[in-house]
N, CA, C and O atoms as CSV, one atom per row, in Angstrom:
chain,resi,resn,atom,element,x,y,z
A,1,UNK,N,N,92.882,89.544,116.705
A,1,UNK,CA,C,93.346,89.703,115.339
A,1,UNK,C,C,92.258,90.404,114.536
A,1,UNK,O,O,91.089,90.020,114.575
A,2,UNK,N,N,92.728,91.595,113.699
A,2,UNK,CA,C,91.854,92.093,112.762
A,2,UNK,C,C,91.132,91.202,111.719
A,2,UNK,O,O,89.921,90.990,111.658
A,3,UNK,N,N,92.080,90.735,110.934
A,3,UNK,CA,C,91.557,89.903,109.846
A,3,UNK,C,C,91.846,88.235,109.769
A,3,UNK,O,O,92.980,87.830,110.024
A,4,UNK,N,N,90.968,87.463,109.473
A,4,UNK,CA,C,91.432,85.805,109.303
A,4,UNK,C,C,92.193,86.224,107.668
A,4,UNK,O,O,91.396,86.758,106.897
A,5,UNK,N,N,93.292,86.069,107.250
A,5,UNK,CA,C,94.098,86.673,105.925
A,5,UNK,C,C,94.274,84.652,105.448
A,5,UNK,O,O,94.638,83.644,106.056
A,6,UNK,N,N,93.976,84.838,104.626
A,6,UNK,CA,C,94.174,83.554,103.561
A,6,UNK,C,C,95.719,83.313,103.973
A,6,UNK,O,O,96.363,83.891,104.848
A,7,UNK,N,N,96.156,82.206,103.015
A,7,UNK,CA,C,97.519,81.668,102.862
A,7,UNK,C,C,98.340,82.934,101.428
A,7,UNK,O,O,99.338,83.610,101.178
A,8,UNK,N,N,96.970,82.514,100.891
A,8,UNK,CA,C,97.035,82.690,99.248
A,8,UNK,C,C,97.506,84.701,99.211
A,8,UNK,O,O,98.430,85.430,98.850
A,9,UNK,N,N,96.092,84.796,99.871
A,9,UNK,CA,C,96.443,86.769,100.429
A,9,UNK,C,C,97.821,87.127,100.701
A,9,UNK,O,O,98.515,87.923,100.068
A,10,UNK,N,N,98.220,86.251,102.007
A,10,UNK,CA,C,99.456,86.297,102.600
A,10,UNK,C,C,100.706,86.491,101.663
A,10,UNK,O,O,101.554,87.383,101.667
A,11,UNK,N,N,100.556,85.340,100.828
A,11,UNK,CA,C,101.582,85.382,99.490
A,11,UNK,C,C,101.422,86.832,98.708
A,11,UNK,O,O,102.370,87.616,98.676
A,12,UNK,N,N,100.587,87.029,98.295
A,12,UNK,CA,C,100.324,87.963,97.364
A,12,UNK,C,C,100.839,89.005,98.167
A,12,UNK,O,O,101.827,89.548,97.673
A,13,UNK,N,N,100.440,89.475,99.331
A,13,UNK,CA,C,100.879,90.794,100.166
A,13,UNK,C,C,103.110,90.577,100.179
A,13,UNK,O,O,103.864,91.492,99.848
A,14,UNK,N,N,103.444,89.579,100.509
A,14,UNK,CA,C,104.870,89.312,100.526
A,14,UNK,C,C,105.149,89.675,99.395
A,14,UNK,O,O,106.180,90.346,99.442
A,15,UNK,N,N,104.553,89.528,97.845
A,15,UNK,CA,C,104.956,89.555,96.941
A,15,UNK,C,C,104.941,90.878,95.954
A,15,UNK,O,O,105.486,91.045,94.863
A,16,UNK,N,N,104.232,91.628,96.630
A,16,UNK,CA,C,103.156,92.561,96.192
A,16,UNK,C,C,102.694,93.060,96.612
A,16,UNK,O,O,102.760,93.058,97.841
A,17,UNK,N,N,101.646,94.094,95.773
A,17,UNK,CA,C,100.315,94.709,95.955
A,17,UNK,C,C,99.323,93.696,96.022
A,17,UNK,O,O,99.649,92.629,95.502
A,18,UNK,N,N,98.219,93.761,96.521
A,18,UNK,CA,C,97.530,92.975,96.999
A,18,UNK,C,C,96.454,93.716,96.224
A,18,UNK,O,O,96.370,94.894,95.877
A,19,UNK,N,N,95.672,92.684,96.062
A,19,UNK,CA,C,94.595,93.180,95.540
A,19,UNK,C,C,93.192,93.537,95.590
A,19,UNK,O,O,92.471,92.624,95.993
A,20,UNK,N,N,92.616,94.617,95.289
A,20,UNK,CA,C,91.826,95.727,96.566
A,20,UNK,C,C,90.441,94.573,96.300
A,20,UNK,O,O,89.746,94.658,97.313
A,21,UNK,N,N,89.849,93.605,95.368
A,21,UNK,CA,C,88.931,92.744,95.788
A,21,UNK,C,C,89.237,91.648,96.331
A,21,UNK,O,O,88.335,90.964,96.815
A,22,UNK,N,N,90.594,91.213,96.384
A,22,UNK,CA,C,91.117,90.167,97.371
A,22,UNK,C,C,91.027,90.877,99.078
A,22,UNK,O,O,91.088,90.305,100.167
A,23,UNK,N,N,90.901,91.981,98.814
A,23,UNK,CA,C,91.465,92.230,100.177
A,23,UNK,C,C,89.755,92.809,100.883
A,23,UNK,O,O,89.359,92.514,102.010
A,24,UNK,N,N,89.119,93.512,100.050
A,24,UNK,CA,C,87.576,93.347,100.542
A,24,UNK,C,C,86.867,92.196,100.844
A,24,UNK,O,O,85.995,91.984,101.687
A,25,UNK,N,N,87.459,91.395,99.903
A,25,UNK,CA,C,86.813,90.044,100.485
A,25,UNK,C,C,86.667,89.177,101.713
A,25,UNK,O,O,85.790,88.518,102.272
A,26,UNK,N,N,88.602,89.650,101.951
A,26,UNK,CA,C,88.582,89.421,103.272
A,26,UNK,C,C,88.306,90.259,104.431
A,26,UNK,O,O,88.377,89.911,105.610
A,27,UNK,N,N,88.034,91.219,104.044
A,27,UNK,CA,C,87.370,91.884,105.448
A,27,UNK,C,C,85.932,91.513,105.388
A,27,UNK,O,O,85.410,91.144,106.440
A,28,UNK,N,N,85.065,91.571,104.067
A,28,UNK,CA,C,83.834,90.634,104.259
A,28,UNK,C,C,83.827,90.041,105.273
A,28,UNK,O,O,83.211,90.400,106.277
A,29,UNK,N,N,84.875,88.504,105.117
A,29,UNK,CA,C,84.543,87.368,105.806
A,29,UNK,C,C,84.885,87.574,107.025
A,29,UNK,O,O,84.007,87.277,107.835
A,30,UNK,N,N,86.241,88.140,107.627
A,30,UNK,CA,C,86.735,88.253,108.329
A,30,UNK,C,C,85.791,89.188,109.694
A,30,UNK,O,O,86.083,89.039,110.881
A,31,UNK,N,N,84.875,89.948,109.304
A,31,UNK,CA,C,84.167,91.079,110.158
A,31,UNK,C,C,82.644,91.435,109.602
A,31,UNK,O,O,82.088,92.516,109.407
A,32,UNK,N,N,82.146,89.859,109.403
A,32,UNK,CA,C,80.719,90.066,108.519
A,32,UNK,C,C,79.516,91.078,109.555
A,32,UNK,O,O,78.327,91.176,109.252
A,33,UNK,N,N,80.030,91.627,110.556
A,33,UNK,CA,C,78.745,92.161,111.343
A,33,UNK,C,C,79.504,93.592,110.775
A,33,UNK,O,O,78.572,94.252,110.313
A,34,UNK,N,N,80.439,94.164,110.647
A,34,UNK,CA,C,80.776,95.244,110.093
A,34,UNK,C,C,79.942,95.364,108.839
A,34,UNK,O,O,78.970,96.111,108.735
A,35,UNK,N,N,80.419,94.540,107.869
A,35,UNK,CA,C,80.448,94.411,106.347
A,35,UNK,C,C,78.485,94.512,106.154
A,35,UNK,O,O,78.044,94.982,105.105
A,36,UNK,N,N,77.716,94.131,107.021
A,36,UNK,CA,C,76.272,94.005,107.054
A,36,UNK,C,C,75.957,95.206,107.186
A,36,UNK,O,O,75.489,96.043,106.414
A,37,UNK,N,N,76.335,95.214,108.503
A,37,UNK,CA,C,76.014,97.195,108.705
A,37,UNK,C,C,76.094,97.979,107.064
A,37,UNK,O,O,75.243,98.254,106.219
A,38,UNK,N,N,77.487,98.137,107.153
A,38,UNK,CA,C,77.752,98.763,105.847
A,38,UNK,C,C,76.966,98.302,104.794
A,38,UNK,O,O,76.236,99.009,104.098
A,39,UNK,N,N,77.078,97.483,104.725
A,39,UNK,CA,C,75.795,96.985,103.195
A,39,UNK,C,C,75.005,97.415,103.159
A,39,UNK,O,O,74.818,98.046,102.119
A,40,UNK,N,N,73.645,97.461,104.450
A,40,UNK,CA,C,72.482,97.736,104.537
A,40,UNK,C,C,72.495,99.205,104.780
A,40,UNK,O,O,71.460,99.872,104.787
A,41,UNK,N,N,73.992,99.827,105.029
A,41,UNK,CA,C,73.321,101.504,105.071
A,41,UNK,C,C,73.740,101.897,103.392
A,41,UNK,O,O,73.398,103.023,103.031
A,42,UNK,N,N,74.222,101.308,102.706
A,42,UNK,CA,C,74.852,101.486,101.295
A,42,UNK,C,C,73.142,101.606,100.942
A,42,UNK,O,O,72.526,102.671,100.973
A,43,UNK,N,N,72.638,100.486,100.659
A,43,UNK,CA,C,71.218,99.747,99.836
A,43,UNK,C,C,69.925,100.938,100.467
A,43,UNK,O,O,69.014,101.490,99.850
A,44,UNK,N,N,70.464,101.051,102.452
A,44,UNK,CA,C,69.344,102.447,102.540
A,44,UNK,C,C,69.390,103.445,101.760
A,44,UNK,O,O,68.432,103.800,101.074
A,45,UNK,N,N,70.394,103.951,101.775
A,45,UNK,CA,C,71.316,105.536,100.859
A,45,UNK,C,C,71.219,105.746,99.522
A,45,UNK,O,O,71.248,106.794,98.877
A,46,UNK,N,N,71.043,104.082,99.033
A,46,UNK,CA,C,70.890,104.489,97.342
A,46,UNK,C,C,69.224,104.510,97.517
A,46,UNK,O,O,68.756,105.621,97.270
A,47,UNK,N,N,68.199,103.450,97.912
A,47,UNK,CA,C,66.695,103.331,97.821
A,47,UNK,C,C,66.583,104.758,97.923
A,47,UNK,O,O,66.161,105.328,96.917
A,48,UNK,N,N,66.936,105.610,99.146
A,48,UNK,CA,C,66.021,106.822,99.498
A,48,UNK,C,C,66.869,107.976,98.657
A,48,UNK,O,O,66.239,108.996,98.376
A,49,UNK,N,N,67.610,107.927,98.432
A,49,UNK,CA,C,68.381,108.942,97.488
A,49,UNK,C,C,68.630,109.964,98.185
A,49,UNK,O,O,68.703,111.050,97.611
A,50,UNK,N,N,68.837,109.868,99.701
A,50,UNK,CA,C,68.970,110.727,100.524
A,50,UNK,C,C,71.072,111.145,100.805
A,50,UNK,O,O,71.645,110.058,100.887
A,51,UNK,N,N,71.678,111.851,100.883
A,51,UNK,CA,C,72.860,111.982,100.983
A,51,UNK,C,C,73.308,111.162,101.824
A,51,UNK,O,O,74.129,110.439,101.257
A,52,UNK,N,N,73.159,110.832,103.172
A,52,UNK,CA,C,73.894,110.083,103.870
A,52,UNK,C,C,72.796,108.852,104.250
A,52,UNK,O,O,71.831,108.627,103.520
A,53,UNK,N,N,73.088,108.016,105.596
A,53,UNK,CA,C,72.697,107.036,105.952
A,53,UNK,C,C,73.238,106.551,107.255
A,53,UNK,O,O,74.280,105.933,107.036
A,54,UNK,N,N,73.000,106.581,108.284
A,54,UNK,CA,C,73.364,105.889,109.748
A,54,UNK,C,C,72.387,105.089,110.338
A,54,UNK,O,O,71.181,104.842,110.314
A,55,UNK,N,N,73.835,104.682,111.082
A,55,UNK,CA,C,73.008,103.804,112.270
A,55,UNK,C,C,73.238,104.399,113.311
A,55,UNK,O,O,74.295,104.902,113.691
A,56,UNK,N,N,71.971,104.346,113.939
A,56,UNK,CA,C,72.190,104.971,115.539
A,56,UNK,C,C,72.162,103.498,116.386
A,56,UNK,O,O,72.531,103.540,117.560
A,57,UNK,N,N,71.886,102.660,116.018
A,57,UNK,CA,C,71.896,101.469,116.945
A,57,UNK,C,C,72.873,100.604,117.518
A,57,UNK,O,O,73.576,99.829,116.869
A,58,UNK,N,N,72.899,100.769,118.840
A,58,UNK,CA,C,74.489,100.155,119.062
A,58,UNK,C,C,74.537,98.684,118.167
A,58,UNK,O,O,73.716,98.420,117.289
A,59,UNK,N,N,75.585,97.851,118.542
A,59,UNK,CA,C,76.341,96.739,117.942
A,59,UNK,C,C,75.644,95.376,119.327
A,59,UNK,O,O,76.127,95.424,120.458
A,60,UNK,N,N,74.945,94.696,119.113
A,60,UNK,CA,C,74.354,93.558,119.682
A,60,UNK,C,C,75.406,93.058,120.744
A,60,UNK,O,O,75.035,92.339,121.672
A,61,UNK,N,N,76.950,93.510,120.579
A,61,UNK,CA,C,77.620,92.504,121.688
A,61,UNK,C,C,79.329,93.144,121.366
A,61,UNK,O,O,79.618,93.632,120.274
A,62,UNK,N,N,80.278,93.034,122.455
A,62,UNK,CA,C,81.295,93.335,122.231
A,62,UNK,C,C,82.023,93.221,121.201
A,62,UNK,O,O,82.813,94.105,120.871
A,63,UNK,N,N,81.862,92.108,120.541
A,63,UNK,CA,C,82.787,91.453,119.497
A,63,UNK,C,C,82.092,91.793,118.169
A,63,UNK,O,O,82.501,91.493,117.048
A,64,UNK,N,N,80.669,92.652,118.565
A,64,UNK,CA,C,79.886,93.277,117.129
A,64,UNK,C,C,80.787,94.789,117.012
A,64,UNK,O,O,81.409,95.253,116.056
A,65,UNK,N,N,80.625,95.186,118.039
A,65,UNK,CA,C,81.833,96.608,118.579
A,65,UNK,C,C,83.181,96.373,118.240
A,65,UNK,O,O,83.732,97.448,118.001
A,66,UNK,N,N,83.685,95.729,118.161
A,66,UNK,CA,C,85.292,95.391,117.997
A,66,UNK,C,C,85.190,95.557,116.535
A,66,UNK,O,O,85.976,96.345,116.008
A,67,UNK,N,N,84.101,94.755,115.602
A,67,UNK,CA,C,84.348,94.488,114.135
A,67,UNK,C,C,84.568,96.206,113.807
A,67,UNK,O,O,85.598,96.802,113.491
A,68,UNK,N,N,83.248,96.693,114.006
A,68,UNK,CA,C,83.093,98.119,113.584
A,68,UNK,C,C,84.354,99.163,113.750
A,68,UNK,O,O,84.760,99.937,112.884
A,69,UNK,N,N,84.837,99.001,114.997
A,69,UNK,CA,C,86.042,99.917,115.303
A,69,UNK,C,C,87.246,99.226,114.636
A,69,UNK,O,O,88.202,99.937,114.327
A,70,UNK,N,N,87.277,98.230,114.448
A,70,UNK,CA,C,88.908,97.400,113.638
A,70,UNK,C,C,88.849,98.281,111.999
A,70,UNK,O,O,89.624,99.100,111.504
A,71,UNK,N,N,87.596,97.684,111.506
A,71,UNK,CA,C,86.912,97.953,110.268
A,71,UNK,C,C,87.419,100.107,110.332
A,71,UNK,O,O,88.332,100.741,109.803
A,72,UNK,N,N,86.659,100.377,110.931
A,72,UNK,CA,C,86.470,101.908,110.441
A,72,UNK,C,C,87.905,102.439,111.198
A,72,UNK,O,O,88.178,103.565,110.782
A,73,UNK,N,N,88.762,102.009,112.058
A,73,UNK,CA,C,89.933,102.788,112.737
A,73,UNK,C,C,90.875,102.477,111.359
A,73,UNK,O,O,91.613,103.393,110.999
A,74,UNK,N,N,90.877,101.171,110.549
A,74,UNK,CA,C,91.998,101.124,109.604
A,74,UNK,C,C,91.777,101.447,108.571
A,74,UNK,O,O,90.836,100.974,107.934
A,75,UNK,N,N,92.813,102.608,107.972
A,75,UNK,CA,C,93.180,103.645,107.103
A,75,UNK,C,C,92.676,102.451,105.303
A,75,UNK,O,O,91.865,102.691,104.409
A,76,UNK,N,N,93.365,101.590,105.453
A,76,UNK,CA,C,93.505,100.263,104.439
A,76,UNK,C,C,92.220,99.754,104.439
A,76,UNK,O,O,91.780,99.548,103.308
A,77,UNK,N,N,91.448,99.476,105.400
A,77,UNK,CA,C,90.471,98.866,105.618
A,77,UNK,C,C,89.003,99.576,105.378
A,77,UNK,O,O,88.011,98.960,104.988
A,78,UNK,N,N,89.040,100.893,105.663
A,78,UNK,CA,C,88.076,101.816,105.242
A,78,UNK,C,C,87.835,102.550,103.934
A,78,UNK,O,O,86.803,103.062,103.503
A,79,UNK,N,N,89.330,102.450,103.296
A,79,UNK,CA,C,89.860,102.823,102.319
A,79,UNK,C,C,89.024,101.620,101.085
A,79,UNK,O,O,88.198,101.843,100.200
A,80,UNK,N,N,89.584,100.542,101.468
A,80,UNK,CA,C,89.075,99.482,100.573
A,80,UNK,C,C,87.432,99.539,100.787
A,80,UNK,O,O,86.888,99.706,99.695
A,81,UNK,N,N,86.427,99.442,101.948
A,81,UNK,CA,C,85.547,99.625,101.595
A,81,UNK,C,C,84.635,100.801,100.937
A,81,UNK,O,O,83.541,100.564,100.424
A,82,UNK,N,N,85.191,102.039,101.010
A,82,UNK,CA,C,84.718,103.289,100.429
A,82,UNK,C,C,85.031,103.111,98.877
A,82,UNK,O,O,84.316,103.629,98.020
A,83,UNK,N,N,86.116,102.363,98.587
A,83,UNK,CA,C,85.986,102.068,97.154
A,83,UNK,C,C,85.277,101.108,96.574
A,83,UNK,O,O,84.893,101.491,95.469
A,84,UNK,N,N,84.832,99.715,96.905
A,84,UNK,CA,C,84.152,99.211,96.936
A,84,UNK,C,C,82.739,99.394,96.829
A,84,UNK,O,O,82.113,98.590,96.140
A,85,UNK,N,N,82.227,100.192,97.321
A,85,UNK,CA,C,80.848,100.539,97.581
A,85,UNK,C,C,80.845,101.720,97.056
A,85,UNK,O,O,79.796,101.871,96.429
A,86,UNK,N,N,81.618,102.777,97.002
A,86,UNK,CA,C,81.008,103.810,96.133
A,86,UNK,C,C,80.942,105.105,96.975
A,86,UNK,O,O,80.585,106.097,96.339
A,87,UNK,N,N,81.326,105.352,98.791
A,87,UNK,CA,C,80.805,106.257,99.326
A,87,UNK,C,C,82.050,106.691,100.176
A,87,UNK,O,O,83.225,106.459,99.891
A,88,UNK,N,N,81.650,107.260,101.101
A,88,UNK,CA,C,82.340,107.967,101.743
A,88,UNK,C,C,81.733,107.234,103.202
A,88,UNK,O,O,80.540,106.983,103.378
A,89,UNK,N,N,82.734,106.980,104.109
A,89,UNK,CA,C,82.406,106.561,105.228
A,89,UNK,C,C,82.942,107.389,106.549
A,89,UNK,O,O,84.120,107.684,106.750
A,90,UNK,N,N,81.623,107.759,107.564
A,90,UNK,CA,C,82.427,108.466,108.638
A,90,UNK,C,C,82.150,107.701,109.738
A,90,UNK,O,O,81.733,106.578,109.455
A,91,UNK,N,N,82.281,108.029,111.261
A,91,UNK,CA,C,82.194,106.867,112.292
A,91,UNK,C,C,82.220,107.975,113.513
A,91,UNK,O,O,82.887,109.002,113.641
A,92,UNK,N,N,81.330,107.420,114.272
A,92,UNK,CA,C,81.341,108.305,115.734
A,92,UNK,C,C,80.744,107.523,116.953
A,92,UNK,O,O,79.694,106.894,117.089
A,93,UNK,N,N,81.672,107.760,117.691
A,93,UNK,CA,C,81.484,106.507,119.202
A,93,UNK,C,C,81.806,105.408,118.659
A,93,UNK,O,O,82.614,105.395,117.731
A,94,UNK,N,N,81.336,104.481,119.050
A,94,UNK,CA,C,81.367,103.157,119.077
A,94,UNK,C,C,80.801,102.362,118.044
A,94,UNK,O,O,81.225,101.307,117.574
A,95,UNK,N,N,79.705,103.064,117.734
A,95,UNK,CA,C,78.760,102.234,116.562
A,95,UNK,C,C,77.554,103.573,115.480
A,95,UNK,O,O,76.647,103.331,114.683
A,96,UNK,N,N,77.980,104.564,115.844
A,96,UNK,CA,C,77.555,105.187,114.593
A,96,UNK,C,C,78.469,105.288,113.091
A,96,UNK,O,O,79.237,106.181,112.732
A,97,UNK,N,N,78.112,104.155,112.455
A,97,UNK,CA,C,78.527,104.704,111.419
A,97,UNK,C,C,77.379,105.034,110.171
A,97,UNK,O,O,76.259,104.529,110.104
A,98,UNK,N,N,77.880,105.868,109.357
A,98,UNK,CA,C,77.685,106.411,108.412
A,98,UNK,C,C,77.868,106.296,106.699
A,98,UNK,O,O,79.039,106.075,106.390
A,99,UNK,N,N,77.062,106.390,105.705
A,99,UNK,CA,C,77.718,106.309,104.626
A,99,UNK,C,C,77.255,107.515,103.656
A,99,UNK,O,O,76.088,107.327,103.311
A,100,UNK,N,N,77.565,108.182,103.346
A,100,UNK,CA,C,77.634,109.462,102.543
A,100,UNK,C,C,77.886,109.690,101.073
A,100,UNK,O,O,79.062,110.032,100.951
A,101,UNK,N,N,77.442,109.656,100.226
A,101,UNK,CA,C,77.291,109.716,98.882
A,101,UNK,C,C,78.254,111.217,98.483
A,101,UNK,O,O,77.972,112.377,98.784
A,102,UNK,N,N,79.688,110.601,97.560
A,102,UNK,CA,C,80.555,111.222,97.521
A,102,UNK,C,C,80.661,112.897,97.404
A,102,UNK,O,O,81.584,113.678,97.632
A,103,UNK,N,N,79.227,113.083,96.925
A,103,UNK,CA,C,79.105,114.638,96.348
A,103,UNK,C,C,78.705,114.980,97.588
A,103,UNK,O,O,78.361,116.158,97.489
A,104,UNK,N,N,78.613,114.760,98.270
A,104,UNK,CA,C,77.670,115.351,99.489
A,104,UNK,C,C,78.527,115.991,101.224
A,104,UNK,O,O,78.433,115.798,102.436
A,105,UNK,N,N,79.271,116.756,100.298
A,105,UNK,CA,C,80.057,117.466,101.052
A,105,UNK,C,C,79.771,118.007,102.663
A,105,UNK,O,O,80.343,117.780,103.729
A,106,UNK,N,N,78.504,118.895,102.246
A,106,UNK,CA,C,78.110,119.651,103.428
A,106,UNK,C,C,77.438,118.396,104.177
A,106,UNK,O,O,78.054,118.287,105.236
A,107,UNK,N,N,76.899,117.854,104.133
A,107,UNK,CA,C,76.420,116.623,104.932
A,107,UNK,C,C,77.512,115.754,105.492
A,107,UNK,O,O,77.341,115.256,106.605
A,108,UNK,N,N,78.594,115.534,104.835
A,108,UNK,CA,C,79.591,115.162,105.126
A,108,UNK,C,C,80.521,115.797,106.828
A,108,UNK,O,O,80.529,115.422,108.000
A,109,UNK,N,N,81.073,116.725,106.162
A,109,UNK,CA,C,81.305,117.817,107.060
A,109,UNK,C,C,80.733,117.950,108.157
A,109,UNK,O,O,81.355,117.889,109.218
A,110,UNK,N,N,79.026,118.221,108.057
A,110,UNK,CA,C,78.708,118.822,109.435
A,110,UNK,C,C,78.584,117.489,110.550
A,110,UNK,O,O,78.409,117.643,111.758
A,111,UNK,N,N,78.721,116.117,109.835
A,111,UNK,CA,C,78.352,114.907,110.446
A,111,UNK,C,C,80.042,114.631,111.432
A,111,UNK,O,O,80.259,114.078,112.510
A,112,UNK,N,N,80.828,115.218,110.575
A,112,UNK,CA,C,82.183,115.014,111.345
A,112,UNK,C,C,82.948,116.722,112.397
A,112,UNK,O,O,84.085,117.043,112.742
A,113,UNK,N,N,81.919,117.207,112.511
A,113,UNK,CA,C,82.357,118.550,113.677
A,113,UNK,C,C,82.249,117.785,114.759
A,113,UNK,O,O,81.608,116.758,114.981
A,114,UNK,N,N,83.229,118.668,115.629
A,114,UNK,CA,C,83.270,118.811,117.218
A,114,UNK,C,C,81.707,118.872,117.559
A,114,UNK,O,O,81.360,117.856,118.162
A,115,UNK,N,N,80.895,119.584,117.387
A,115,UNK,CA,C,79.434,119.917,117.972
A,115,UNK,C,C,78.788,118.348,117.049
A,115,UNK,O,O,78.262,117.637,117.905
A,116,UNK,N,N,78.727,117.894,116.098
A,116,UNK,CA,C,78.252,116.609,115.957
A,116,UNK,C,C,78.412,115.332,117.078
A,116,UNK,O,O,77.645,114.594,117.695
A,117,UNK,N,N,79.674,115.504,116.975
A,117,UNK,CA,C,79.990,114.214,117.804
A,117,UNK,C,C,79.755,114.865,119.134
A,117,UNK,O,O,79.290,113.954,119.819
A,118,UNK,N,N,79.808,115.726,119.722
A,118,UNK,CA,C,79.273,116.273,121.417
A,118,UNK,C,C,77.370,115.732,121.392
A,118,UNK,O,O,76.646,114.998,122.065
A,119,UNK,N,N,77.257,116.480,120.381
A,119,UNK,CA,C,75.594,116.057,120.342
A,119,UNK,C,C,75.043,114.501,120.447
A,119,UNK,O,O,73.932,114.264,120.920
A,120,UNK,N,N,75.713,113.712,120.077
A,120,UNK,CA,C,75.616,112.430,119.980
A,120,UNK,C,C,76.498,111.490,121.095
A,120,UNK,O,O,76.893,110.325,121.055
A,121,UNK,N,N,76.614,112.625,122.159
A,121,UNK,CA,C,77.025,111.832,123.244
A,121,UNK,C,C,76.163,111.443,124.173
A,121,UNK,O,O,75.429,112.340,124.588
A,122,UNK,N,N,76.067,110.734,124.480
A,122,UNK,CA,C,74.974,110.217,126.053
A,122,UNK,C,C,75.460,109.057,127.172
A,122,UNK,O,O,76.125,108.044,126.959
A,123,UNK,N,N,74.895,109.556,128.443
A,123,UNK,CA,C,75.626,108.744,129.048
A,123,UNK,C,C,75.714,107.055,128.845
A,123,UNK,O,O,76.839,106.678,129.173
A,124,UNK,N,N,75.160,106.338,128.558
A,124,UNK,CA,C,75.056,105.534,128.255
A,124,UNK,C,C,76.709,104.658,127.146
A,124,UNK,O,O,77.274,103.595,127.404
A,125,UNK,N,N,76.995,105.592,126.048
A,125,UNK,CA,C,78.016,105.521,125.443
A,125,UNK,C,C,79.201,106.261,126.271
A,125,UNK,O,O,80.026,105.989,125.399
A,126,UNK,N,N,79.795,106.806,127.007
A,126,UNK,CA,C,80.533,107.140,128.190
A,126,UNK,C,C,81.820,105.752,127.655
A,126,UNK,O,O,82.667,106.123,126.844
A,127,UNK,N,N,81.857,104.840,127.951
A,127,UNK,CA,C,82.163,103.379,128.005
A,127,UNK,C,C,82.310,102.660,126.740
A,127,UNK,O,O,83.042,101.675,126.838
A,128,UNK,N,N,81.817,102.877,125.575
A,128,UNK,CA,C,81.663,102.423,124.478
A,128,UNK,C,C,82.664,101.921,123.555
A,128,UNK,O,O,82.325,101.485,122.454
């Protein structure tokens, strides 16, 4: 399962629009090794004032890998955190993700080409 979803969420989604800090919240709780990552490349990105921010470091364990890919494969889910935080989020393999400061187009871009993601292949991730 992607998300542990409240009772209360549940209602609100049957009833409604749901609401985009009800619904960050629960991906917080629901995928806190995602939500960390992301935090700590947010807090790198603003300190250094540098356009983007990654991790090259894989995910400690399968179920650290699962959060990241649930988290960044859903449209809703990536959506809510890019608003939340303020950035632009990209993702490559298994556990590079990225956070990109909205103006920052060309950094953006060249991080999501065909020749990016080839470059950042190794055997090792093959499997990932």
């Amino acid at each position: 399962m992607s998300l542990t979803v409240s009772n209360d969420l549940l209602d609100q989604a049957r009833t409604g629009e749901v609401d985009d800090a009800a619904f960050v919240t629960c991906v917080r709780d629901s995928l806190p090794y995602a939500w960390s990552l992301i935090s700590d490349l947010v807090k790198q990105r603003e300190h250094t004032g540098a356009e983007f921010a990654d991790n090259t470091v894989p995910p400690p364990d399968e179920a650290a890998r699962g959060q990241l890919l649930r988290a960044l494969a859903s449209d809703a889910m990536r959506g809510a955190l890019e608003r939340h935080f303020g950035v632009r989020l990209a993702f490559q393999n298994c556990h590079r993700v990225a956070v990109f400061d909205p103006a920052a187009a060309g950094a953006h871009a060249e991080f999501i080409t065909a020749r990016s993601q080839i470059l950042n292949q190794t055997p090792e991730l093959v499997d990932c």
